[in-house]
Each structure stands twice: as C-alpha cells, then as structure tokens.
C-alpha positions in Angstrom: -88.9 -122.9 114.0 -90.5 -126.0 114.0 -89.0 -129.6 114.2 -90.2 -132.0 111.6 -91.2 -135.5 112.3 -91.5 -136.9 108.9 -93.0 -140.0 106.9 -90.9 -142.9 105.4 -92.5 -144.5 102.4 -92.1 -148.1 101.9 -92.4 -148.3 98.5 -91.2 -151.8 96.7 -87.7 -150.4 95.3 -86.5 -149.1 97.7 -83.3 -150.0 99.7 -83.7 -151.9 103.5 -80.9 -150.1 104.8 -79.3 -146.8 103.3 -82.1 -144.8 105.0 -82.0 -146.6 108.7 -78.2 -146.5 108.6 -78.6 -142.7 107.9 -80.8 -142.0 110.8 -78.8 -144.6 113.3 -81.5 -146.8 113.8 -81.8 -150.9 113.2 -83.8 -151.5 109.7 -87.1 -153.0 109.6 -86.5 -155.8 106.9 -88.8 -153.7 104.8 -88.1 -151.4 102.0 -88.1 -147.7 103.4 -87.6 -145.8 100.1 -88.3 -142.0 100.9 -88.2 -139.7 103.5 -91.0 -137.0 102.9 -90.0 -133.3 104.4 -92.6 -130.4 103.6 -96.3 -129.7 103.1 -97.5 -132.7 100.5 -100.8 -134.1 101.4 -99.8 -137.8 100.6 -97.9 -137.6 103.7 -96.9 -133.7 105.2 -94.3 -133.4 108.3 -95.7 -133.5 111.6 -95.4 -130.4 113.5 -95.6 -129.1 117.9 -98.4 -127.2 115.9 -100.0 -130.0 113.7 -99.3 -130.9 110.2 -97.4 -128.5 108.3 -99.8 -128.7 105.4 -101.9 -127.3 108.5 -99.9 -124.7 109.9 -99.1 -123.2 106.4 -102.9 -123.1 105.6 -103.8 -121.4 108.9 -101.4 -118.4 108.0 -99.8 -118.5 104.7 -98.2 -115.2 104.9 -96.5 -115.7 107.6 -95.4 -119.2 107.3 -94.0 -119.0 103.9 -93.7 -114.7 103.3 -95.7 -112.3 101.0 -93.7 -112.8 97.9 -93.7 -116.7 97.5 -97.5 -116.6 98.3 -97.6 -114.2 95.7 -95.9 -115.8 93.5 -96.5 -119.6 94.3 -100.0 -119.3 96.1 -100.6 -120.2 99.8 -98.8 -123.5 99.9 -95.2 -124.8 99.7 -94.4 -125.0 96.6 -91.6 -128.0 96.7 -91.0 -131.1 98.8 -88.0 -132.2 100.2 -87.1 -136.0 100.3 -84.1 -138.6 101.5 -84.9 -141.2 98.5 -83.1 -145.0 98.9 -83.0 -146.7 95.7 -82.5 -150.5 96.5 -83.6 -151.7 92.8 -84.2 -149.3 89.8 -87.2 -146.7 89.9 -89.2 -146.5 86.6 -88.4 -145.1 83.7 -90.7 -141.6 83.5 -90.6 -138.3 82.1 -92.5 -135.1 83.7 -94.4 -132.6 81.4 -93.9 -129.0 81.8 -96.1 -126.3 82.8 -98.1 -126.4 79.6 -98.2 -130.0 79.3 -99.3 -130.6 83.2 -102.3 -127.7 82.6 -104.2 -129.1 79.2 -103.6 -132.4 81.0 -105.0 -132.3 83.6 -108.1 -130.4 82.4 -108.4 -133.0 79.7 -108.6 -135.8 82.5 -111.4 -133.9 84.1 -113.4 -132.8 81.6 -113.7 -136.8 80.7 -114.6 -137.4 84.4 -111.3 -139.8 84.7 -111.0 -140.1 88.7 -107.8 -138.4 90.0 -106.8 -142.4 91.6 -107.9 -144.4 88.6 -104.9 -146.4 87.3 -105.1 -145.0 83.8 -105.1 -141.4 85.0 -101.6 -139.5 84.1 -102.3 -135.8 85.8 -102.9 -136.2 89.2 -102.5 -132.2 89.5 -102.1 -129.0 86.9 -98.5 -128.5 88.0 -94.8 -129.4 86.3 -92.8 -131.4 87.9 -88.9 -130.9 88.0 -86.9 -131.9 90.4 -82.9 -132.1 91.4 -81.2 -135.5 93.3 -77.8 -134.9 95.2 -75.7 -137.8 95.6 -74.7 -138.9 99.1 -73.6 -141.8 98.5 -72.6 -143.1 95.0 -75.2 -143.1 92.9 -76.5 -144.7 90.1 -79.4 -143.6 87.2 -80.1 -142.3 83.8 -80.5 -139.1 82.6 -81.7 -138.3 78.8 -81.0 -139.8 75.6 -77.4 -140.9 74.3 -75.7 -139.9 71.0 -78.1 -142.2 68.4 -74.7 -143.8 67.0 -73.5 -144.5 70.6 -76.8 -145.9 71.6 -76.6 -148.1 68.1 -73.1 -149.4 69.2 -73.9 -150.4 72.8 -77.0 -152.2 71.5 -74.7 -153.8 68.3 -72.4 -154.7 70.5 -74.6 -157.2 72.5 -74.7 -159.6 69.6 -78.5 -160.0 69.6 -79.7 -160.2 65.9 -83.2 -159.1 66.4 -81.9 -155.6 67.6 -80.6 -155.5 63.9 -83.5 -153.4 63.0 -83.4 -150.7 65.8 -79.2 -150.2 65.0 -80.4 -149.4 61.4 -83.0 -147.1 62.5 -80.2 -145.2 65.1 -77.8 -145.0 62.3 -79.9 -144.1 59.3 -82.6 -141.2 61.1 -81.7 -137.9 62.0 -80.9 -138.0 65.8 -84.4 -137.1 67.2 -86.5 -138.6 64.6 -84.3 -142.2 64.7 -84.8 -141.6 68.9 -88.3 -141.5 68.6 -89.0 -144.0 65.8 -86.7 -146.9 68.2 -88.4 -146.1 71.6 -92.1 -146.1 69.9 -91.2 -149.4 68.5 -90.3 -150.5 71.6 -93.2 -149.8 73.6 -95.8 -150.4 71.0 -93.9 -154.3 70.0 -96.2 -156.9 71.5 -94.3 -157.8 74.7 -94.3 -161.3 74.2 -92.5 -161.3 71.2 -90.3 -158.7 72.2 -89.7 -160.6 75.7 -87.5 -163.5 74.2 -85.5 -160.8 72.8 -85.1 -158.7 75.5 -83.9 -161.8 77.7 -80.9 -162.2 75.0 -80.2 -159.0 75.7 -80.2 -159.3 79.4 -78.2 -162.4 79.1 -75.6 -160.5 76.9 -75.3 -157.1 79.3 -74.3 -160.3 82.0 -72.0 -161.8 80.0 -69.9 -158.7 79.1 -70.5 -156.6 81.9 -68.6 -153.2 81.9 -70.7 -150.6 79.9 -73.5 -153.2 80.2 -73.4 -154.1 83.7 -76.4 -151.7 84.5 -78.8 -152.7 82.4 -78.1 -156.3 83.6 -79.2 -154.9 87.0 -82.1 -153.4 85.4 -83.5 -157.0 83.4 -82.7 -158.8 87.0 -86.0 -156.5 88.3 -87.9 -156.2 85.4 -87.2 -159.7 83.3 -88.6 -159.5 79.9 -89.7 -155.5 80.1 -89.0 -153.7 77.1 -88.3 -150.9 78.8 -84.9 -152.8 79.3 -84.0 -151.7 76.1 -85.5 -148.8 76.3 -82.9 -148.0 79.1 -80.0 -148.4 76.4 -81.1 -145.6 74.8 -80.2 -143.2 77.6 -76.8 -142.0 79.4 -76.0 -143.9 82.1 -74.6 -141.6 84.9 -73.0 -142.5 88.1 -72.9 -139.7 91.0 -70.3 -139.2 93.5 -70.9 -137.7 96.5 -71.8 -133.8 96.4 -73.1 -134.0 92.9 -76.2 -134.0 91.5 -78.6 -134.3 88.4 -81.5 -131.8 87.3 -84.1 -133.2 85.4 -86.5 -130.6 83.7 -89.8 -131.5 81.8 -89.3 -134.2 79.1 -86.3 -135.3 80.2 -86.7 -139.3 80.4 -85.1 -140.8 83.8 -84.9 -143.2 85.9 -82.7 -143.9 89.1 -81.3 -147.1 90.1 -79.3 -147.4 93.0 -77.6 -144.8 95.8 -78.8 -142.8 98.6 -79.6 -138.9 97.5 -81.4 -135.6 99.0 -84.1 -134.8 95.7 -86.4 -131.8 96.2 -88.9 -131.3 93.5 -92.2 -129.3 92.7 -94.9 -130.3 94.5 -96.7 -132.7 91.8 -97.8 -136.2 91.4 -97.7 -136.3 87.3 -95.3 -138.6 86.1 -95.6 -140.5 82.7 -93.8 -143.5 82.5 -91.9 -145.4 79.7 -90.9 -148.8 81.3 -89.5 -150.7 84.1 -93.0 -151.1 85.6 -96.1 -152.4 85.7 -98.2 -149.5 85.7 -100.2 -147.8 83.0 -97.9 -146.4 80.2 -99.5 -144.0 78.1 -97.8 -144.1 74.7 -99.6 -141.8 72.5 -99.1 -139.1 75.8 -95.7 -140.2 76.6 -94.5 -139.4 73.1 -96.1 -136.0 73.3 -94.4 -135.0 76.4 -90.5 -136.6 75.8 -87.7 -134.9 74.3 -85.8 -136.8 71.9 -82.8 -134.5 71.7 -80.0 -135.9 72.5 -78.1 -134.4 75.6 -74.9 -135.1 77.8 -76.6 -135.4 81.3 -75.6 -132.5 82.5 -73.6 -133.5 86.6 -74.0 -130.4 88.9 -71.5 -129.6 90.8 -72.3 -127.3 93.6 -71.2 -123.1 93.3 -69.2 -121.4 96.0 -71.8 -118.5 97.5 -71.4 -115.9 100.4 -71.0 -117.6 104.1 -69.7 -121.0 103.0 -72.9 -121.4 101.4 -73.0 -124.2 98.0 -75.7 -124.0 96.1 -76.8 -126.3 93.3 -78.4 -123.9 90.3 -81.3 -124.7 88.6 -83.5 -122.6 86.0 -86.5 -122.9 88.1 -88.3 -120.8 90.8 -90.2 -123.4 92.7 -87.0 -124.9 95.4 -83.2 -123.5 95.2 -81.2 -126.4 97.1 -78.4 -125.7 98.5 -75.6 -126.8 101.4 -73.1 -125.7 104.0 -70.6 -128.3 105.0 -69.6 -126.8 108.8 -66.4 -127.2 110.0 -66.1 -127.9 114.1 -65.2 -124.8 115.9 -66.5 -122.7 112.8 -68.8 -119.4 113.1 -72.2 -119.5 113.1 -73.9 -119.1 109.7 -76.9 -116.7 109.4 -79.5 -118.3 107.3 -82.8 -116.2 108.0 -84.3 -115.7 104.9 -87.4 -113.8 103.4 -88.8 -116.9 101.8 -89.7 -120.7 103.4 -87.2 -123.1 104.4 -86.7 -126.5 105.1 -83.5 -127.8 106.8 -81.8 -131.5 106.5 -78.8 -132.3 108.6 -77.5 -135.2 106.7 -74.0 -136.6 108.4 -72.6 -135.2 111.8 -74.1 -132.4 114.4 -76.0 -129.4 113.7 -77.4 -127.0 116.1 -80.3 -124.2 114.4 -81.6 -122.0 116.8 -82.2 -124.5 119.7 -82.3 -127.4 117.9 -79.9 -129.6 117.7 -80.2 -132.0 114.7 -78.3 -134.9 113.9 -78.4 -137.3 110.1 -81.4 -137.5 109.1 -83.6 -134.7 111.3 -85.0 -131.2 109.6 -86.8 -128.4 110.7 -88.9 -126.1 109.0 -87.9 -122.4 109.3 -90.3 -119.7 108.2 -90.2 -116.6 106.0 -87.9 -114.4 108.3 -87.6 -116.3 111.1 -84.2 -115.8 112.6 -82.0 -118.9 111.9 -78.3 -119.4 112.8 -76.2 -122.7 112.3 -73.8 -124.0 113.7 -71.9 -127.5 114.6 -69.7 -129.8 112.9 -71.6 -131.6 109.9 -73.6 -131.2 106.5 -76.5 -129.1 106.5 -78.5 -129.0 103.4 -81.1 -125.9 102.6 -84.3 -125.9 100.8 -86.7 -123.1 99.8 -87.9 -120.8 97.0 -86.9 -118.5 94.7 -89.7 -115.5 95.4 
C-alpha cells in the first residue's frame, strides 16, 4: 500500500478555496483547480517507491493484477481527481473508442505534433468520465427538449435569436439541434457578439432559469458558446450524486467541488466557452444531438456498506463507504487496482491513517481493511 502525494493543477477556472479548505490548509490566492490521483504522465502521484507511473511500469502484474493488464494493458487505465470549479470549464465533448482511434491516426499520419494548438487527439483512447458532487454542484449535461431550448432562448426577448427559435421549433429534434449549434459556431463572432451581450444582459435581468448562463457570459463576454450553453440541461448536484458523461455527450461544469475519475485520455473537442482551438467540422462528427434528460446518479446499496455509482464502462467503477464511528472494519482487498480518497472525517487503511483530502494506492490483492469515522471513496477497474 502506498501513500500518495499528489499534484494540484492551477488551472485559470478553477476555485481559490474549495480544494485548500478540503485538505485544511490556508489557500494560496491562486486557482488550484484539480487534484491528480493515479498514474497520468502530465502529473502521476508520488510514491516511498517513486512515481506511480514508475512503480506500475517496473511490475505491471503485480501492481495492477493479471486480468486488468490483460484487459487494459500494463498501465492504469483511469485517473482519479478532486476538481474545484471556481468559474465555468469549457464546453467539450469526448469521442468514443472509434472516434479517439481514426483520430488520432489521422493527426499522425499528417505529422500534426501531439502539443500543437490545433491538434484534437492527444492519444487513441475514449474518454468518459463520472463527477460526484461534494458540495453543490453546478454544470450541463446534454441537449434540452428542442421546444424547451426554443422557449428559454424566446423568452429572453432578444429579436436576432428569432431565427434559431424557428429552427428549434420547425426541425426534427436532432436535425434542428444540429442545424442551431452549427450556426452558432460558424456566425462570424463579431456579429454574433453584440447579440450574444443582449442575451447576457437579459439572462441578468430575469435571473431564475437564466441565472446560469448569466454566470457563464460574465467569464466568457461575447462567446457564442454562451448560447450555445442554452441549448443544454442545466443540472445542479447535491451532495452524493453524480453525472456520467459518455462519448458525444456535450458538457461543461461550472461551479462546485466533486471527485471525477475518467479514462486516462487527453482528447477533448471543444464547442465554446474558450479560447482554444474549436474544431467544427470534427466537433460535429463526434456530438450527439439527441436530446436526453441528464441522467443524476444516485449511488446503489452493495454488500459491506459499500455505494457504488454504475456506469456502462470497464475502464474505473467508483464507488463509496460512508463509515460510521465505532463501525466494523470493511474488507476491501480486491483482485484489480485501487485508488483510495478519504474525503471528510478519519480513515484508517491498513496503517494509514488518512484524513480529507489524502489517498493511497492499494494494489491488485493487496490486503486492505477500513476503518474510522468518515467518507471513503473507491476507485479501480472492472477486469
């Protein structure tokens, strides 16, 4: 078992305080947006032993167990994260398996370089991923109803949105989803900005159903992936629950402290809300316009007090154990890699005694108990 020291990444959005306040230290004055826990090379956990991108490489059967390395190859196939949203995140979809292969080969065949700006597929993998709330938390999850999405933007009174409304009300749901959000981001954004500020001004003014997209036009003033935004359901999480978000699904979160554990990828396409490349002929290749409820997970009761959150993927099963004081121990040695986040009061496994914000990595059939008064979450595979 092996205590993790792990990275925080300071990226622009994210929040000066939920993450510090976690952990029970004084914040920096600078955004610290994600905790990384696991094996990625951008920034893997520090082990006694070295890196764990190290350790894992030096014995990958033992580290993570014969079936997962089988299954997965010799590396860990998901990343765990603490992820502080202080301002909204971009909007972005993932491609699936598919999607992330031809990609990827594509981009290399041409000779793009894996860091050039323009580049979408870092890597040849998919990319889902799962967020549980642990504080209220605020994002968007895939696209509204058509006629709900043509009211809300109706409703803001801005007469150059006339168009768009028509389209939502007149199409087929997919086809008038994609026809409005290629619009968007193919307008020239100077025209489009004047009307995206009456918008913003509007979403102010009547707050309510609008109040989050005015929070979303404070950070990114004239984007059009403002209105873009409108398009989707807005979803806020209580604590406990969570949101899955498979490939296509557009996204974005905007505010709230979570635990998200994904595949280990880098490829993200992006649809707004940032100044990075978007890639509109690609984008619209890899989104689904179907319109979906988004789908809040709620977590199932399993044996031993265990609750996990289900997902139709292989790559990470999350799961948690909220431990009562003066409870049994729990026994979670398992056949298959884990990574283990105490996230609010006390948690002795094995000999280590973590407290908010501190993980360990447990490998393949290594005895673990737990014990202690607090919440434990549980990451690994599916092998």
């Amino acid at each position: 078992m092996d205590r993790l020291d792990n990275t925080v990444r300071p990226y622009a959005w994210g929040s000066t305080t939920a993450i510090p306040q976690l952990l029970g230290v004084e914040p920096t004055g600078e955004p610290q947006a994600e905790m990384w826990m696991g094996a990625h090379p951008g920034a893997p956990s520090g082990t006694g032993r070295g890196s764990l991108d190290q350790v894992i490489e030096a014995d990958p059967e033992r580290e993570l167990g014969a079936a997962a390395v089988a299954k997965f190859g010799p590396r860990l196939p998901f990343l765990l994260k603490l992820l502080a949203a202080g301002a909204p995140l971009s909007l972005q979809v993932h491609p699936d398996l598919d999607q992330a292969r031809q990609g990827y080969e594509d981009e290399e065949r041409r000779g793009i370089p894996v860091d050039a700006p323009h580049r979408n597929y870092k890597d040849a993998n998919h990319k889902p991923e799962l967020v549980c709330a642990l504080t209220e938390f605020d994002g968007l999850c895939g696209f509204r109803d058509p006629a709900h999405a043509a009211d809300l933007l109706e409703g803001l009174g801005v007469g150059s949105l006339t168009p768009y409304v028509d389209v939502l009300r007149a199409h087929p749901g997919d086809a008038a989803l994609r026809e409005v959000l290629t619009a968007l981001l193919t307008a020239d954004r100077t025209e489009l900005a004047h009307t995206v500020d009456l918008a913003a001004a509007a979403c102010e003014r009547l707050g309510g159903d609008y109040a989050p997209y005015a929070g979303i036009a404070h950070h990114y003033p004239g984007d059009p992936g403002v209105l873009a935004a409108m398009l989707l359901n807005h979803v806020r999480l209580q604590p406990g629950e969570a949101l899955f978000l498979g490939a296509g699904i557009p996204h974005a979160y905007l505010s709230g402290l979570g635990v998200e554990i994904m595949a280990n990828s880098d490829n993200v396409l992006r649809c707004g809300l940032t100044p990075k490349h978007v890639d509109v002929p690609e984008l619209l290749r890899v989104v689904r316009f179907e319109p979906r409820d988004p789908g809040v997970l709620r977590p199932e009761a399993a044996p031993d007090g265990e609750e996990v959150y289900e997902t139709p993927i292989d790559e990470f099963r999350l799961s948690r154990y909220v431990l009562p004081r003066g409870a049994a121990a729990h026994d979670l040695t398992r056949a298959t890699p884990q990574i283990l986040l105490c996230t609010a009061g006390t948690v002795r496994v094995g000999d280590e005694e973590l407290s908010a914000g501190q993980s360990v990595f447990v490998a393949a059939g290594e005895k673990a108990e737990a014990s202690g008064a607090g919440t434990l979450f549980r990451a690994t595979v599916i092998a």
